[in-house]
PAZAPA-4460 file (N, C-alpha, C; in steps of 0.05 Angstrom, whole numbers, plus 32768, in hexadecimal, padded with zeros to 4 digits):
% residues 243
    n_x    n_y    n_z   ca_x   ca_y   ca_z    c_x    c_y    c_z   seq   type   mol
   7101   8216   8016   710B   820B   7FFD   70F9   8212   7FE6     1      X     A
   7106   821D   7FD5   70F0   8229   7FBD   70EA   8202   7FAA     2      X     A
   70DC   820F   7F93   70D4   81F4   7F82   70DD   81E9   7F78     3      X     A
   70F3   81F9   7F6A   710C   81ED   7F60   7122   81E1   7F76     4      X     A
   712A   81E9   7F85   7139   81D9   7F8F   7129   81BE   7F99     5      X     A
   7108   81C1   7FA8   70FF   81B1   7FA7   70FD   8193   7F95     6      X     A
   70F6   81A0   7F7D   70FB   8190   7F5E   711B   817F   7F62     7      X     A
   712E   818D   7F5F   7147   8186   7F60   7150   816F   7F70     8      X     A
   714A   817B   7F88   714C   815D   7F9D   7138   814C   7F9C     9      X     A
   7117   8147   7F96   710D   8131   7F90   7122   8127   7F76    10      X     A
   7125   8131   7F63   712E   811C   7F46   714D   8117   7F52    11      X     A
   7159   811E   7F61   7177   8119   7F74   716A   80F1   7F85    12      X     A
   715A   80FA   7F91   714F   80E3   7FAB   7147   80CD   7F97    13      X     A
   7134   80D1   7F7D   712A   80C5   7F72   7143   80AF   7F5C    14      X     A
   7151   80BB   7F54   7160   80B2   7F41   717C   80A5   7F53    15      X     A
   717F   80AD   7F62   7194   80A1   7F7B   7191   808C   7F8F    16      X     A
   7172   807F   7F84   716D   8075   7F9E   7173   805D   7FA9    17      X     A
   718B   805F   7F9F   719B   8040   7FA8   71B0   8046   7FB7    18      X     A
   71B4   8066   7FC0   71C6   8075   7FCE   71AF   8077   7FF5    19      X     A
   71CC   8077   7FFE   71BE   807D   8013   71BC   809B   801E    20      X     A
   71A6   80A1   8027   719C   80B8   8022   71B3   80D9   8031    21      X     A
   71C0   80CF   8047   71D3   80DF   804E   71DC   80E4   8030    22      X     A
   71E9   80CF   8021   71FE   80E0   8009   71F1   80F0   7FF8    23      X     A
   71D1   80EC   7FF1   71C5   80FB   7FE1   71C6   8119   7FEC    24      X     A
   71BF   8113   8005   71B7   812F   801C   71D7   813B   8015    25      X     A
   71EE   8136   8019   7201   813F   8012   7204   814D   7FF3    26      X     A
   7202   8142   7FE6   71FF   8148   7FC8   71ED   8161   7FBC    27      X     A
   71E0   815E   7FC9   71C6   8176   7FCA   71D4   818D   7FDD    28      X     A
   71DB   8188   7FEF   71E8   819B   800A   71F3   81B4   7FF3    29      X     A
   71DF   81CD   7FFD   71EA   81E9   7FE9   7202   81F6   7FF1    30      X     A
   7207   81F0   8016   721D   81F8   8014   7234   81F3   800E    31      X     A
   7238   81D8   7FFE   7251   81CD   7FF7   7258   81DE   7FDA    32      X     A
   724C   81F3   7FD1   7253   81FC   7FBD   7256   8227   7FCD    33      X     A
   7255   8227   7FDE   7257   823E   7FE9   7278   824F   7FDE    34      X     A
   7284   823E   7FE5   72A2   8246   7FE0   72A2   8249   7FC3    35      X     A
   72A3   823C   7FAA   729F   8240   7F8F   7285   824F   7F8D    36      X     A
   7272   825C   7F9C   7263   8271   7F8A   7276   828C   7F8F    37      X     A
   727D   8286   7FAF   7294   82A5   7FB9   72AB   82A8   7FA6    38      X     A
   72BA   8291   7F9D   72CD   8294   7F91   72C8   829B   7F78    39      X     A
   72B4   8285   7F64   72AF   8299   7F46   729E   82A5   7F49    40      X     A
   7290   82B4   7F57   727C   82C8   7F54   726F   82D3   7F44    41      X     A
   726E   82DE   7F2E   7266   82E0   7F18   726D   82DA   7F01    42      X     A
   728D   82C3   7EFF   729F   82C5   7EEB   7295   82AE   7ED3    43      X     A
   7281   829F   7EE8   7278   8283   7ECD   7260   828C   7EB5    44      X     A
   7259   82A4   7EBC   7245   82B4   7EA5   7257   82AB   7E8D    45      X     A
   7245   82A3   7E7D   724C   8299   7E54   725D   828E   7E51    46      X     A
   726E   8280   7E6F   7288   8279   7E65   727C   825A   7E5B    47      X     A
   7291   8245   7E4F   728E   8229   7E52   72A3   821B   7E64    48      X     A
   7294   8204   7E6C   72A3   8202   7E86   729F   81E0   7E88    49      X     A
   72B9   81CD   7E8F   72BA   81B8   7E8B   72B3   81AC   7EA6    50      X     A
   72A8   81A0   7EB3   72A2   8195   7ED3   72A7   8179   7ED5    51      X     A
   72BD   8174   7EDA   72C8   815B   7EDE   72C2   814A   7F01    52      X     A
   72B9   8134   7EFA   72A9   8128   7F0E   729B   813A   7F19    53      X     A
   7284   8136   7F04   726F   814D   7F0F   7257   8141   7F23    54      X     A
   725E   8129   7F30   7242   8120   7F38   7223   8125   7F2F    55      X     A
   720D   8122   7F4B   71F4   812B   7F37   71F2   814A   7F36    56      X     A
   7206   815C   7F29   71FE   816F   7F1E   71F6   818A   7F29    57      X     A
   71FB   8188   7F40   71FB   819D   7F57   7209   81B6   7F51    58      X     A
   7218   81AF   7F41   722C   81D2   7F3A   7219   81DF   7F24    59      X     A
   721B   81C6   7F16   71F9   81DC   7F01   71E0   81D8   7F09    60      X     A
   71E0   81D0   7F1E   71C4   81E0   7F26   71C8   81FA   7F36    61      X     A
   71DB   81FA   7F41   71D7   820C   7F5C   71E5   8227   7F4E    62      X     A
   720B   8221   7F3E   720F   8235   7F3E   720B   823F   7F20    63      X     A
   720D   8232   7F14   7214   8235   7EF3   71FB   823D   7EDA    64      X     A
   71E1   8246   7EEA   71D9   8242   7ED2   71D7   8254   7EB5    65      X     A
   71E8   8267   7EBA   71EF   827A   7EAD   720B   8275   7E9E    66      X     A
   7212   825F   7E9B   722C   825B   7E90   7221   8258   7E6C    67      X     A
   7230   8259   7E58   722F   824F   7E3C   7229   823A   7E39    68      X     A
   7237   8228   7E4F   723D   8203   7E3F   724D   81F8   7E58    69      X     A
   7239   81DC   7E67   724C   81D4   7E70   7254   81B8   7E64    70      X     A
   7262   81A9   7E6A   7272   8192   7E62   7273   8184   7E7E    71      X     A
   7262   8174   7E79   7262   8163   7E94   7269   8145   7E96    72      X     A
   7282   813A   7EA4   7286   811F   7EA9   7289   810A   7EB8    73      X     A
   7280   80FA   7EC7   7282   80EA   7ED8   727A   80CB   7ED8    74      X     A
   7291   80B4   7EE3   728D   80A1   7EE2   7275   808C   7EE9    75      X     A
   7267   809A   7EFA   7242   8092   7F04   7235   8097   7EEB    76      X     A
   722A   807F   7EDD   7218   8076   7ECD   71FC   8080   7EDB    77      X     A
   71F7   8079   7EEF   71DF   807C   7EF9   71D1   80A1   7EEF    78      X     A
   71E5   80A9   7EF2   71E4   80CB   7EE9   71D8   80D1   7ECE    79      X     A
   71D6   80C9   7EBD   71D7   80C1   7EAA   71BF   80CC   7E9A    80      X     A
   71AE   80BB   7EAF   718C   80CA   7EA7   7181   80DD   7EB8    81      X     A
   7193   80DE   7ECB   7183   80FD   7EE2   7195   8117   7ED1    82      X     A
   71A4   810C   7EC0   71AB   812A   7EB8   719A   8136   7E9C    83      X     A
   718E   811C   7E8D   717D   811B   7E79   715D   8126   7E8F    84      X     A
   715D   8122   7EA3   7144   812A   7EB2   7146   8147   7EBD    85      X     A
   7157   8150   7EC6   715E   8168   7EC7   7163   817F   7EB2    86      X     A
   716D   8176   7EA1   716D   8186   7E84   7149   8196   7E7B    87      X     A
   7140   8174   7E7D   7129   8175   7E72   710D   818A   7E84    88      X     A
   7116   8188   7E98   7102   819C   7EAB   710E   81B2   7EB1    89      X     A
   7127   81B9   7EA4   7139   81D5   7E9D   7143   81DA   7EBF    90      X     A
   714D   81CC   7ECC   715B   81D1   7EE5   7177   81CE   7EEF    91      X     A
   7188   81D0   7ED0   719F   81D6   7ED5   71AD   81DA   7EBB    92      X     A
   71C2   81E5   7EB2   71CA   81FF   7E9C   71CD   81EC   7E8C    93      X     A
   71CB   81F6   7E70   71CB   81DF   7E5C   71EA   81D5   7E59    94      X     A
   71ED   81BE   7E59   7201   81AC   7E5D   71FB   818D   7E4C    95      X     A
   7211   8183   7E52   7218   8165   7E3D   7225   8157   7E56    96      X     A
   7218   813D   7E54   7221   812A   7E68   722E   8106   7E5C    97      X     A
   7244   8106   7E6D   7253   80F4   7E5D   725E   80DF   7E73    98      X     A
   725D   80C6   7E6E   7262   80AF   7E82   727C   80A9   7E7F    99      X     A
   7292   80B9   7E94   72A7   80B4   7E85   72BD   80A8   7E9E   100      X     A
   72D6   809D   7E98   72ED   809D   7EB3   72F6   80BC   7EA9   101      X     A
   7305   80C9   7EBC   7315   80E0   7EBC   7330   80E3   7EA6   102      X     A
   7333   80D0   7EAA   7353   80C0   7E95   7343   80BF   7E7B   103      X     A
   732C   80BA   7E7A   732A   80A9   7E5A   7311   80C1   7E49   104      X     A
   730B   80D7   7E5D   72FC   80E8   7E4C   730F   80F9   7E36   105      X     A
   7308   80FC   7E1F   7313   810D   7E06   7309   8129   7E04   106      X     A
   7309   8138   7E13   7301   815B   7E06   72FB   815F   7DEE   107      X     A
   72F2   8165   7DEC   72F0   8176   7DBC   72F8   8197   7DBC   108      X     A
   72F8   81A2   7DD4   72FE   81BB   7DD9   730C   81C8   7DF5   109      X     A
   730F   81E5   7DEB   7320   81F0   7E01   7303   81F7   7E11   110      X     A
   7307   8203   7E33   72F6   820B   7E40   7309   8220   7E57   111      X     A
   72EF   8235   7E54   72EA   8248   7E5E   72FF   8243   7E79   112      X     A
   72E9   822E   7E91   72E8   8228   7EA3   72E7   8208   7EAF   113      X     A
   7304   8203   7EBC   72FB   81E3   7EBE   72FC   81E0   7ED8   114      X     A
   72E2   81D3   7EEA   72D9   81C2   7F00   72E0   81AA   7F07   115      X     A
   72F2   81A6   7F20   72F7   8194   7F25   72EE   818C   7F4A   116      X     A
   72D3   8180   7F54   72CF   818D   7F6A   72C7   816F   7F78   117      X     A
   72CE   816E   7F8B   72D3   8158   7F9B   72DD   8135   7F86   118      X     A
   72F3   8139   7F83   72FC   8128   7F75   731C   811B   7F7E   119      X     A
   732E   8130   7F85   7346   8129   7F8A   7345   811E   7FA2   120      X     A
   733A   8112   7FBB   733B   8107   7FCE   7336   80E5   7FC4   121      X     A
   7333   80E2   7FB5   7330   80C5   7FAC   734E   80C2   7FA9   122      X     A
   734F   80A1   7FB5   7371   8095   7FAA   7370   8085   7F8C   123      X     A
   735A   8085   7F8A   734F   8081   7F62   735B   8094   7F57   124      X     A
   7358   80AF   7F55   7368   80C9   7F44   737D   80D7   7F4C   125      X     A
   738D   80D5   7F3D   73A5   80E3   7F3D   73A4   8104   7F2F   126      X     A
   73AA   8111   7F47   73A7   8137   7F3B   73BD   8130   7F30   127      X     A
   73D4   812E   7F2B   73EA   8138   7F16   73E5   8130   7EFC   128      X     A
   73DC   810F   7EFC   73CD   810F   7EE2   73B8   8114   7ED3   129      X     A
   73A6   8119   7EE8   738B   8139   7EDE   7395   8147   7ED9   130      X     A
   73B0   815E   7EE5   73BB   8173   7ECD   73CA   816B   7EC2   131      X     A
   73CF   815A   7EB6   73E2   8150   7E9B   73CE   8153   7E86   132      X     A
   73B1   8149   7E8F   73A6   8143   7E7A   738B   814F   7E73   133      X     A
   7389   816C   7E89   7375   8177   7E7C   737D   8195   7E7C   134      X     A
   7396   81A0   7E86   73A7   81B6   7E85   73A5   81C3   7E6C   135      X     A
   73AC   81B5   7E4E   73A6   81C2   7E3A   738F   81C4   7E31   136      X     A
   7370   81BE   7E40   735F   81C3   7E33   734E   81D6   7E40   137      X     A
   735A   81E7   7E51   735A   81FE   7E5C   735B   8220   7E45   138      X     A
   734A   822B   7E42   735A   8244   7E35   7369   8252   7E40   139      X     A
   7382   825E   7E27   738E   8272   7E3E   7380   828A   7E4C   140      X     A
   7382   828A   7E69   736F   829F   7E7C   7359   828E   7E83   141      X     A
   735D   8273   7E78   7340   8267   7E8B   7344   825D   7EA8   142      X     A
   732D   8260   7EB2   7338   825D   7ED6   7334   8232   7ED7   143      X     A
   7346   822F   7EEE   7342   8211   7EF6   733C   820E   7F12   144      X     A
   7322   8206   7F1A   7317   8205   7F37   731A   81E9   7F3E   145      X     A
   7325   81E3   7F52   7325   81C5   7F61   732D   81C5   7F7E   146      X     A
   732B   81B4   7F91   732C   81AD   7FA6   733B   8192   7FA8   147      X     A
   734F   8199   7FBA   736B   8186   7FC7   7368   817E   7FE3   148      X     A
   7371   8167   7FEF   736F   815C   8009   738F   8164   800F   149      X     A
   7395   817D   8023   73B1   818B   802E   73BB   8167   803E   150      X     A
   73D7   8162   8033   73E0   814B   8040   73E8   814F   8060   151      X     A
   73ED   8169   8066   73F3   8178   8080   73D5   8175   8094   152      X     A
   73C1   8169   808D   73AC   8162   809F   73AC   8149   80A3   153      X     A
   73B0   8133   8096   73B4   8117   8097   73B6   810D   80B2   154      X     A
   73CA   8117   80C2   73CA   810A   80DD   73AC   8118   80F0   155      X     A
   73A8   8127   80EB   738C   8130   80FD   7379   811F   80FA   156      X     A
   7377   8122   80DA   735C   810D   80CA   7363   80F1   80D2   157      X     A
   7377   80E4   80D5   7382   80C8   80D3   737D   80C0   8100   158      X     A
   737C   80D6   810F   737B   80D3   8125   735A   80CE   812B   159      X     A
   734E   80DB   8117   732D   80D2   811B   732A   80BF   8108   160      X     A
   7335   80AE   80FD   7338   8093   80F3   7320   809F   80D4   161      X     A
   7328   80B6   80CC   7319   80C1   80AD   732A   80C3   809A   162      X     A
   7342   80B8   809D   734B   80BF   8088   7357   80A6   8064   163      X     A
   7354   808E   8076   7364   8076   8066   7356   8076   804A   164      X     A
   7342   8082   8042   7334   807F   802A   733F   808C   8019   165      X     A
   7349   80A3   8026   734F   80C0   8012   7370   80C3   800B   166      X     A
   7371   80CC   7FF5   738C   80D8   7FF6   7397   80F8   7FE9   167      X     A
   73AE   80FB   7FFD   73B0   8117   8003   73CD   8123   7FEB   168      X     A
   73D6   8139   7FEC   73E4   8147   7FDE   73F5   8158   7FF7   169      X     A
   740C   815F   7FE7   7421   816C   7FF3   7417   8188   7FDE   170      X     A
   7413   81A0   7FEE   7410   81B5   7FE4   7420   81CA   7FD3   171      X     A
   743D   81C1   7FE4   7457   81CF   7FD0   7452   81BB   7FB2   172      X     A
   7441   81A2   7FB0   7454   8194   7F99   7435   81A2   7F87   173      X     A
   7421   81A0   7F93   7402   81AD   7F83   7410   81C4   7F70   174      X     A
   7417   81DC   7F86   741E   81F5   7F7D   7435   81F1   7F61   175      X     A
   7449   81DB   7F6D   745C   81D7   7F56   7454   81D3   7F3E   176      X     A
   743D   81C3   7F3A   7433   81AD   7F2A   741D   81C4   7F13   177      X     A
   740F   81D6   7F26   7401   81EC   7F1E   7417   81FC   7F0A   178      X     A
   742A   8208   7F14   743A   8218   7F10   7449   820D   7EEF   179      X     A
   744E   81F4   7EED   7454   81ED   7ED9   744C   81E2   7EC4   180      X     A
   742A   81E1   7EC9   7411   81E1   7EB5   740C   81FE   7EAC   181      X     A
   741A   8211   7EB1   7416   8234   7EB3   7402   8240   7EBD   182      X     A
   73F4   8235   7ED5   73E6   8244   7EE6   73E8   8251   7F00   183      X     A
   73D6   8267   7EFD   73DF   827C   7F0F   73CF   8278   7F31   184      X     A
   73D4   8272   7F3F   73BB   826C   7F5C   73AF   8286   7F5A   185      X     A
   7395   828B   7F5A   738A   82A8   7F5F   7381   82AC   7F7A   186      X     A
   737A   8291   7F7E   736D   828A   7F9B   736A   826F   7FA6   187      X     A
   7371   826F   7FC1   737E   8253   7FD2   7373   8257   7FE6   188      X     A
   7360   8243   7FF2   7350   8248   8012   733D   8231   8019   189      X     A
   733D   8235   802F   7333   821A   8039   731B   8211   803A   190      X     A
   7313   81FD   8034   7301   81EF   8037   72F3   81EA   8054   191      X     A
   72E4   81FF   8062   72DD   81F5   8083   72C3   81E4   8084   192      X     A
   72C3   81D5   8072   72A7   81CB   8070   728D   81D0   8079   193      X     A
   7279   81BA   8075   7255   81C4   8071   7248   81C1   8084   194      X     A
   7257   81B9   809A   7246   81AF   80BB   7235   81C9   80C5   195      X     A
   724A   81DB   80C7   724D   81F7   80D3   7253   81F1   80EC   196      X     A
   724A   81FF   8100   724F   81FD   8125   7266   81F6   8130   197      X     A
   726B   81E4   8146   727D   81D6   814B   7295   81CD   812E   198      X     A
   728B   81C5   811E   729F   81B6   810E   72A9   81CD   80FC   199      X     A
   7298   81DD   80F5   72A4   81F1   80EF   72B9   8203   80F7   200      X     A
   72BA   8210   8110   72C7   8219   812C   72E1   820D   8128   201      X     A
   72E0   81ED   8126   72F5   81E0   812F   730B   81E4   8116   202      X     A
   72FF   81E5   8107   730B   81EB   80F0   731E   8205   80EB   203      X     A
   730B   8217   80EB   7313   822F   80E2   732B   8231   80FA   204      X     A
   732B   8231   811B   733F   822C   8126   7358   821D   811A   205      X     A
   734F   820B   810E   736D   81F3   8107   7377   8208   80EC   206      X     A
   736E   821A   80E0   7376   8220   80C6   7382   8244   80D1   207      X     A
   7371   8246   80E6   7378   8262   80ED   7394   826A   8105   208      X     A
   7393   824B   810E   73B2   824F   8120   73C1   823D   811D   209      X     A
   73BE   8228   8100   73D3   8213   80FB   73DD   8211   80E2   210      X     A
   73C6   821D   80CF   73C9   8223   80BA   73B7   8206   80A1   211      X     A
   73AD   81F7   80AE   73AA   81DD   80AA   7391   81DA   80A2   212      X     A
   7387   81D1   8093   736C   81CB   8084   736C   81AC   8073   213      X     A
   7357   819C   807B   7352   817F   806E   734E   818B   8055   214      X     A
   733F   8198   8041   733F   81A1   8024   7345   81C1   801A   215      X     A
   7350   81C1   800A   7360   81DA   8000   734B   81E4   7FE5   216      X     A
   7340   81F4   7FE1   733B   8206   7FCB   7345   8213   7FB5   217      X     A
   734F   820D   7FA0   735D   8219   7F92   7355   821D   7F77   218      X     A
   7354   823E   7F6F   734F   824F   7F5E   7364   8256   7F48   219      X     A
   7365   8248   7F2E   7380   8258   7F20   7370   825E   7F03   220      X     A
   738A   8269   7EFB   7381   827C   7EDD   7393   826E   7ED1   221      X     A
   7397   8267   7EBC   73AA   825D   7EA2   73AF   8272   7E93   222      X     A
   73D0   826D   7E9C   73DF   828A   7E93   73DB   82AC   7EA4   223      X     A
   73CE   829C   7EB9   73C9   82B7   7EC4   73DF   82C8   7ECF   224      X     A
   73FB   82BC   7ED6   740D   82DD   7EE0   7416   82E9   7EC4   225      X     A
   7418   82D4   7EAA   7426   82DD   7E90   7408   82EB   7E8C   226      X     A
   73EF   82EC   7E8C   73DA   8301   7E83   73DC   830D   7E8A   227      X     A
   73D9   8317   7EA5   73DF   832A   7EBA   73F4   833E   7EAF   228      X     A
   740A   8335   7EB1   741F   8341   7EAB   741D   8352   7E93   229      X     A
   7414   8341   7E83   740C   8352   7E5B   73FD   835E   7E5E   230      X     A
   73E3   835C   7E6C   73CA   8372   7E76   73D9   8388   7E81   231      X     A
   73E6   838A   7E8F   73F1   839F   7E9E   7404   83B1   7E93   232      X     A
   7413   83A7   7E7D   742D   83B0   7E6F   741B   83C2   7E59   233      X     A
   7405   83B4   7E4A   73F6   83BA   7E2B   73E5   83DB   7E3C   234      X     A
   73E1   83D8   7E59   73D4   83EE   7E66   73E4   8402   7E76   235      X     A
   73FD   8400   7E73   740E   840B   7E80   7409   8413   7E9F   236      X     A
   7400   83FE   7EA4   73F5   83FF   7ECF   7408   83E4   7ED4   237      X     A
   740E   83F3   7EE4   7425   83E0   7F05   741A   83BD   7EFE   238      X     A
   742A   83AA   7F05   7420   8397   7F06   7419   838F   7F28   239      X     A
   740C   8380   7F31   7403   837B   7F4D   73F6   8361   7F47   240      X     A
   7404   8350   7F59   73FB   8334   7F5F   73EF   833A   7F7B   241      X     A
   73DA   832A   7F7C   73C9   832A   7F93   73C0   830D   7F96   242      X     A
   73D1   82F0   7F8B   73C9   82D9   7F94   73E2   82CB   7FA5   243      X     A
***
């Protein structure tokens, strides 16, 4: 572990410490962000980027610090001053932190890039009304990253008695719901979670011969087949969808 991450997780343990220490150890866990460094890869360079329920801050430490601006919000007060502590010893991208519900935060601007990452499994938030109400503050061509609980796992999860807390989505209605905010899926994939070994295994089996995954990944562009399409027409090259 280098110093900085060192740094990171003391002011994580320290400022949390009314958490029990598994959830911190989770929070910190680098591989929970593995799948969003593979998926934007280099794309959050200068952009600005809104991170909705951002917890303590793990996306800008780990992946973002090269972004323009982030916009950071979440209903934990406690956060509050570890993000004023982290600023201040420069260990995560310069950003603005706001104590907010999801429903009741106001934007002042469009963004690049909006973050939505472990949030829709709560029966507190409703995804259809997160894209009602932050869909236009997207630019056109800005990407929207978030993670969905597939309602097609429910009985697996509900047979190991994990599931009554959470609530799930019907995937045809996501895609619908996407589709008529004008976004394009670029990329959809599963979530095999951070265990690795065994639980991992078991996973990638359930997704590789059933098709079935407890959380869904999803990558879109705003306005992306209408850009696509004009990019391709203004260049006179073939159009090709590849999501």
């Amino acid at each position: 572990m280098d110093t900085r991450q060192q740094k990171y997780e003391e002011l994580l343990f320290a400022h949390l410490a009314d958490r029990e220490a598994g959830e911190v150890r989770f929070f910190v866990n680098e591989r929970r962000f593995d799948i969003m460094r593979q998926t934007f890869a280099d794309q959050l360079v200068g952009k600005s980027v809104l991170n909705i329920a951002s917890g303590p801050f793990a996306m800008e430490f780990y992946l973002s610090p090269d972004c323009a601006r982030i916009d950071s919000i979440d209903i934990d007060a406690c956060l509050a001053p570890l993000h004023a502590r982290l600023i201040e010893e420069e260990l995560i991208a310069p950003s603005s932190f706001e104590v907010c519900d999801v429903m009741e935060f106001e934007p002042e601007r469009q963004y690049d890039v909006i973050v939505v990452n472990d949030m829709f499994y709560t029966k507190h938030v409703d995804f259809y009304a997160v894209m009602e109400k932050y869909a236009p503050f997207l630019k056109p061509g800005g990407q929207l990253y978030f993670d969905i609980l597939d309602r097609r796992a429910g009985p697996l999860w509900s047979f190991f008695n994990k599931d009554s807390r959470y609530r799930r989505y019907d995937m045809a209605d996501v895609h619908a719901t996407l589709q008529r905010h004008g976004f394009a899926v670029e990329a959809s994939l599963p979530s095999l979670g951070i265990k690795g070994g065994l639980d991992r295994a078991i996973r990638g089996l359930l997704w590789h011969t059933a098709g079935v995954a407890n959380n869904i990944i999803f990558l879109c562009r705003k306005g992306g087949a209408a850009l696509a399409f004009a990019g391709a027409m203004l260049l006179g090259e073939p159009l090709l969808q590849t999501y």
